[in-house]
C-alpha positions as CSV (number, residue, x, y, z in Angstrom):
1,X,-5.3,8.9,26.6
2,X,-2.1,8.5,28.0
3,X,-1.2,8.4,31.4
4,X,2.0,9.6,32.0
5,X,2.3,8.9,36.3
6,X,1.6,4.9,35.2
7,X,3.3,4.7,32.4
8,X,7.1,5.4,34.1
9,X,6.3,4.1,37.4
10,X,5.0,0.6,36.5
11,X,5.7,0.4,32.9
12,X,9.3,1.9,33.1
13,X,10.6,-1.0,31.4
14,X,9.9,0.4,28.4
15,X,12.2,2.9,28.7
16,X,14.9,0.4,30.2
17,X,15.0,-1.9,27.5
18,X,15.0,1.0,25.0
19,X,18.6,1.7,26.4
20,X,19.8,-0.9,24.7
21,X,18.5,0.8,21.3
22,X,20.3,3.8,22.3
23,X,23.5,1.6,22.1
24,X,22.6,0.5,18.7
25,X,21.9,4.5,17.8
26,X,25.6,5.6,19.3
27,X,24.6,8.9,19.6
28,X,27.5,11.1,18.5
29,X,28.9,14.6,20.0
30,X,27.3,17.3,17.9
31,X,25.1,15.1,16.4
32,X,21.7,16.1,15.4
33,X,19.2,13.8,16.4
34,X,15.3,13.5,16.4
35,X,13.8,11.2,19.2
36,X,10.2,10.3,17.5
37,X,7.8,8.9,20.0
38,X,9.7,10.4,22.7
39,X,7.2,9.8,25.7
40,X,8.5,11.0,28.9
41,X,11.7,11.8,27.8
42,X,14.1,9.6,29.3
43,X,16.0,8.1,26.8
44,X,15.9,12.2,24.9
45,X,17.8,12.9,27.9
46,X,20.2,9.4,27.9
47,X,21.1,10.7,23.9
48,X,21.8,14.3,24.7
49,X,24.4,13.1,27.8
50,X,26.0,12.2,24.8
51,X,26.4,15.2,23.5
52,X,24.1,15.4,20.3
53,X,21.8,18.0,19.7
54,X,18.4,16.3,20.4
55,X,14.8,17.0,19.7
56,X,11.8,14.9,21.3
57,X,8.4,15.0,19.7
58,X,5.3,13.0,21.0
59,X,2.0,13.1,19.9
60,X,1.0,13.2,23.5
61,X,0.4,16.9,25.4
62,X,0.3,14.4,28.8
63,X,3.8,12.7,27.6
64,X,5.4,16.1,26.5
65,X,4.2,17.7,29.9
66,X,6.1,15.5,32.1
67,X,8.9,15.4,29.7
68,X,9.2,19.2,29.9
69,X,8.9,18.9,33.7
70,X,11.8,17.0,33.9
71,X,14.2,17.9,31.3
72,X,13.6,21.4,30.9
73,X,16.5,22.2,29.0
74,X,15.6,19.7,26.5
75,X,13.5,20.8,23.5
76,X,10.3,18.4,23.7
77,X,7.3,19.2,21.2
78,X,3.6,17.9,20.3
79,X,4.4,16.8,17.1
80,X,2.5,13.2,15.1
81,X,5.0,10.7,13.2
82,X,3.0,11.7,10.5
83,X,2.8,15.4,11.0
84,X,6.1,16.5,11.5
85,X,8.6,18.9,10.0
86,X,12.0,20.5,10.0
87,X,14.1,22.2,8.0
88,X,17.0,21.3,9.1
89,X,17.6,17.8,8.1
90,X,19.2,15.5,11.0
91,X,21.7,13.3,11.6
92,X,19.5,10.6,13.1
93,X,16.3,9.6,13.9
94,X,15.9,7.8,16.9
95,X,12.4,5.6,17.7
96,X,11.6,3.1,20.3
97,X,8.2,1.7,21.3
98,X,6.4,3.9,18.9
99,X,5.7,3.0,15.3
100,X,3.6,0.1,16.1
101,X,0.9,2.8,17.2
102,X,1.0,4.5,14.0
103,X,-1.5,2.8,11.6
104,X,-0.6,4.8,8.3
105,X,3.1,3.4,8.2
106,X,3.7,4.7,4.7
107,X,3.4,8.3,5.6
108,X,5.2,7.9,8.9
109,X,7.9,6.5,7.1
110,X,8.3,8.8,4.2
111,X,8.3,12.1,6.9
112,X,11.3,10.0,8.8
113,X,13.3,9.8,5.6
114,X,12.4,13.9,4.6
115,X,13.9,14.6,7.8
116,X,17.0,12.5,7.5
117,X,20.5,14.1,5.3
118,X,21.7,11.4,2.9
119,X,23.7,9.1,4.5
120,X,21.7,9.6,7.7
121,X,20.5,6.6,9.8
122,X,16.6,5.8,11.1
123,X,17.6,3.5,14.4
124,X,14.1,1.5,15.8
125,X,12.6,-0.3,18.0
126,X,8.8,-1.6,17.6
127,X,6.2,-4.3,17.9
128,X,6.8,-6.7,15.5
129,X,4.9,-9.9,14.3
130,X,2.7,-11.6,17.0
131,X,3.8,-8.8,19.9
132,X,1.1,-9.5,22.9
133,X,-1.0,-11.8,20.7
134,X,-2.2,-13.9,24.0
135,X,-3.6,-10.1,25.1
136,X,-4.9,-9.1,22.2
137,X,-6.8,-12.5,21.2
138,X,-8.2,-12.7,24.4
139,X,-9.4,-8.7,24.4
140,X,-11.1,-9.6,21.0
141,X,-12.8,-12.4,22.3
142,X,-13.8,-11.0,25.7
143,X,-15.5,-7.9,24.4
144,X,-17.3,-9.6,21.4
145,X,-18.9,-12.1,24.4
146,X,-19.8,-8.7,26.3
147,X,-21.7,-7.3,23.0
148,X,-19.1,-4.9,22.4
149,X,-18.5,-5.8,18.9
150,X,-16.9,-2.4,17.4
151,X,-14.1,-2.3,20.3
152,X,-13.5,-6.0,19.5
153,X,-12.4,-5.1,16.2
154,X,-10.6,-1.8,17.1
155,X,-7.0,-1.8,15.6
156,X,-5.0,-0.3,18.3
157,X,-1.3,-1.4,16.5
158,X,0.6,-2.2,13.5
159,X,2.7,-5.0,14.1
160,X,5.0,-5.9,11.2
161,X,7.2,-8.8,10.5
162,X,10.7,-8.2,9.6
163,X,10.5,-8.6,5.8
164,X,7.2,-6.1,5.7
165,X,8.9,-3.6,7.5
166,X,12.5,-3.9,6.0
167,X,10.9,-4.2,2.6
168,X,8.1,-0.5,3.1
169,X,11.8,0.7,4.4
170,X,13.4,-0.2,0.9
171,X,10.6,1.4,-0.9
172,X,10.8,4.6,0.8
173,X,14.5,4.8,0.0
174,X,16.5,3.2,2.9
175,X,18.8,0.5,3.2
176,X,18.2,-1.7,5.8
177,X,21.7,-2.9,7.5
178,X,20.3,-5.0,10.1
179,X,17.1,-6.5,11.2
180,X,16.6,-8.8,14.0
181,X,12.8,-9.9,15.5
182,X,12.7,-11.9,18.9
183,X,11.2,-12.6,21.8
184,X,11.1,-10.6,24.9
185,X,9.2,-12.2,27.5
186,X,8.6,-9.1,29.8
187,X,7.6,-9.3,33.6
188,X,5.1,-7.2,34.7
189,X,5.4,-5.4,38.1
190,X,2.0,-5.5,39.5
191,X,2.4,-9.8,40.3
192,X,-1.8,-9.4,41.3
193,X,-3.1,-7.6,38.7
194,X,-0.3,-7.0,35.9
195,X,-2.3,-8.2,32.8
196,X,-4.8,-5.9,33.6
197,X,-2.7,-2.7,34.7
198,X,-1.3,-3.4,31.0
199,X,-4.4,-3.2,28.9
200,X,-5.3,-0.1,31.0
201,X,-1.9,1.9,29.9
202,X,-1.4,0.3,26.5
203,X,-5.1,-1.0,25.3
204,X,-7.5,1.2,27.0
205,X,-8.8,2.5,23.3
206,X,-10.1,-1.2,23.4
207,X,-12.7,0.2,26.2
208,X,-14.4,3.5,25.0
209,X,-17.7,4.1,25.4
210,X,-17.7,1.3,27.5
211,X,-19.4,1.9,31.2
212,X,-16.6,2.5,33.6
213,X,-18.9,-0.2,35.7
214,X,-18.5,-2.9,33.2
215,X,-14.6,-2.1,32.6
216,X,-13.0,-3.9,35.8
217,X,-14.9,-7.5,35.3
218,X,-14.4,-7.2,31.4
219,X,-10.7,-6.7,32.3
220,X,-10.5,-10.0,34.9
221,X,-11.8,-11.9,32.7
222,X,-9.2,-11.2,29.9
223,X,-6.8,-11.5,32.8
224,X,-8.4,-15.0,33.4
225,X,-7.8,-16.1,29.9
226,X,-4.5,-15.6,28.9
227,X,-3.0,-16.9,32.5
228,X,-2.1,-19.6,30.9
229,X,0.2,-17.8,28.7
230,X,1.7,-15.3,30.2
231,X,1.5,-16.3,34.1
232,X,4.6,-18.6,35.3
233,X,6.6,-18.5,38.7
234,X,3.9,-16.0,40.7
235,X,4.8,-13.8,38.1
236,X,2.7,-12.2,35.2
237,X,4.4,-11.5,31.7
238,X,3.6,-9.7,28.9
239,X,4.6,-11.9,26.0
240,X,6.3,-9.3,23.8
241,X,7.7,-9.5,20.1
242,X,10.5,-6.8,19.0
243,X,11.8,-5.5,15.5
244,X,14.9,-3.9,15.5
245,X,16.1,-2.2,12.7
246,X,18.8,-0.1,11.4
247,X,18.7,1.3,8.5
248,X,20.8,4.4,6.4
249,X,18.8,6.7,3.8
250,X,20.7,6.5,0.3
């Protein structure tokens, strides 16, 4: 479950570092453009200043809610990456922050390139190759110490490398025209608890069916562990990993 309130006020920096994806995209006046994953809606309303025609779909009713709320002359709907479609082919598709949640990649990817005209252009940003592995190593280990050994295997994200993802984008009918994967050390805002606040808005399918008792200690000690890592100068990080990719359907 999402939760919409956290998510822009102490996770906003995952809509701030997706304006630099919006660059990449240029957004063009008249343009039609689909925003995939389009959360709150933020960066659906920083492409349509630019004058394009934009849609943003999320698989979230929480997400699409807010983004209604406030953009309400923007056309937001409660659609999957991989259960979505339009008639009308667009110019662009536009994704940032999302295709690392979506586990069945092939059909995600094959939807993006039905709704794309020839010559049309898939503009991402995702998790790519070892994104948050201090987190998630720790989470694994944590819960299988607890007992919990079916949330310790849970697989909450599909985290590519550059070649995977370039290459399923080749075989789908794409041609990739740049790929770049780097690091992106990201400070959290909560300098107390900011590992934790974290695995609340991003991992918390980690901890269901888990008593809401047992949640808080499970979660300071995963904190604990990966302090090492992603603690430095009072401050904690979240050690992310990006793929960026544009790419134009043939």
């Amino acid at each position: 479950m999402w939760h919409p309130t956290l998510y822009d006020d102490k996770h906003d920096f995952v809509a701030k570092y997706g304006e630099d994806v919006v660059q990449l995209l240029a957004p063009q006046q008249g343009e039609r453009i689909l925003d995939l994953g389009c959360g709150t809606g933020t960066l659906t309303h920083l492409i349509a200043q630019a004058g394009a025609r934009v849609i943003g779909i999320d698989k979230s009713p929480a997400m699409i809610q807010r983004a209604q709320a406030a953009y309400p002359d923007l056309d937001f709907r409660v659609l999957s990456a991989t259960e979505f479609y339009f008639e009308t082919p667009f110019d662009a598709v536009f994704s940032n922050a999302t295709l690392h949640w979506v586990l069945d990649k092939e059909t995600a990817v094959e939807h993006i390139a039905q709704a794309l005209r020839p010559g049309g252009r898939l503009i991402l940003e995702m998790g790519g190759k070892g994104n948050v592995e201090e987190i998630v190593v720790a989470t694994r280990k944590v819960l299988t110490r607890h007992g919990y050994y079916s949330n310790a295997a849970s697989q909450l994200w599909y985290f590519p490398s550059l070649s995977e993802y370039s290459t399923l984008l080749e075989k789908k009918g794409f041609r990739v025209r740049f790929a770049a994967h780097f690091d992106r050390p990201t400070p959290l805002k909560d300098a107390e608890n900011g590992i934790k606040d974290w695995i609340k808005m991003f991992g918390n399918a980690f901890f269901s069916n888990i008593p809401d008792t047992e949640i808080d200690a499970v979660l300071t000690e995963i904190q604990e562990m990966v302090r090492p890592t992603n603690y430095r100068n009072g401050n904690w990080y979240s050690n992310y990993k990006r793929l960026r990719i544009a790419a134009t359907k043939l």
